[in-house]
C-alpha positions as CSV (number, residue, x, y, z in Angstrom):
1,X,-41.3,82.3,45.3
2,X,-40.1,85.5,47.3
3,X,-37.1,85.3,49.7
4,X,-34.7,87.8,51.0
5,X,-32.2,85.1,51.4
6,X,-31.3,81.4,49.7
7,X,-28.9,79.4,50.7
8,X,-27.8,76.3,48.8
9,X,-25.8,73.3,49.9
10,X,-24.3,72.1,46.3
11,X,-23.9,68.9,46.0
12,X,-23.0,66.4,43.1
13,X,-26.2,64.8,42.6
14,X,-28.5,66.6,44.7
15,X,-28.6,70.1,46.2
16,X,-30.5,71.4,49.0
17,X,-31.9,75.1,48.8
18,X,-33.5,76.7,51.4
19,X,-35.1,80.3,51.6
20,X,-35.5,83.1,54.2
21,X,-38.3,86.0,54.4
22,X,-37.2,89.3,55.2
23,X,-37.9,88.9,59.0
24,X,-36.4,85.6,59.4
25,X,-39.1,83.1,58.5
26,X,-38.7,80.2,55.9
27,X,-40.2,80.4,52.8
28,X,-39.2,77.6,51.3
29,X,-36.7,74.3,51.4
30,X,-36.3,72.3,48.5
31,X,-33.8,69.2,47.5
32,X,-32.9,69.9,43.6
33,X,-31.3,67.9,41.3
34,X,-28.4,69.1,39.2
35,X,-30.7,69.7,36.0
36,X,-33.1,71.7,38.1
37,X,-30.5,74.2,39.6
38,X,-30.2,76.5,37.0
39,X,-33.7,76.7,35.9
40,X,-34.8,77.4,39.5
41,X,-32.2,80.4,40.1
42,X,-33.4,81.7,37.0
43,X,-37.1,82.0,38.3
44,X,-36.0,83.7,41.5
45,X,-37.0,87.3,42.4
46,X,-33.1,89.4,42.4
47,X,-32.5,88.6,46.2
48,X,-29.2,87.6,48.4
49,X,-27.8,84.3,47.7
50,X,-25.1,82.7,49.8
51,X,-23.3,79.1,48.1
């Protein structure tokens, strides 16, 4: 996936992570559970994350 941006609503059980193109368009929005978190930063492209 390619964002600019992510922005991530942490949460105990499940997190909500949401991504921003360059010129302001969604990429992507996705509810994650704890054990997926890490493993789906990882994959990311370097970009600007805000927590």
């Amino acid at each position: 996936m390619r964002a600019a941006t992510v922005g991530a609503n942490l949460a105990k059980a499940v997190s909500a992570v949401h991504g921003v193109e360059g010129r302001g368009q969604m990429a992507f929005r996705k509810s994650l559970k704890r054990p997926q978190v890490l493993t789906f930063f990882a994959s990311l492209k370097p970009c600007w994350s805000g927590l």
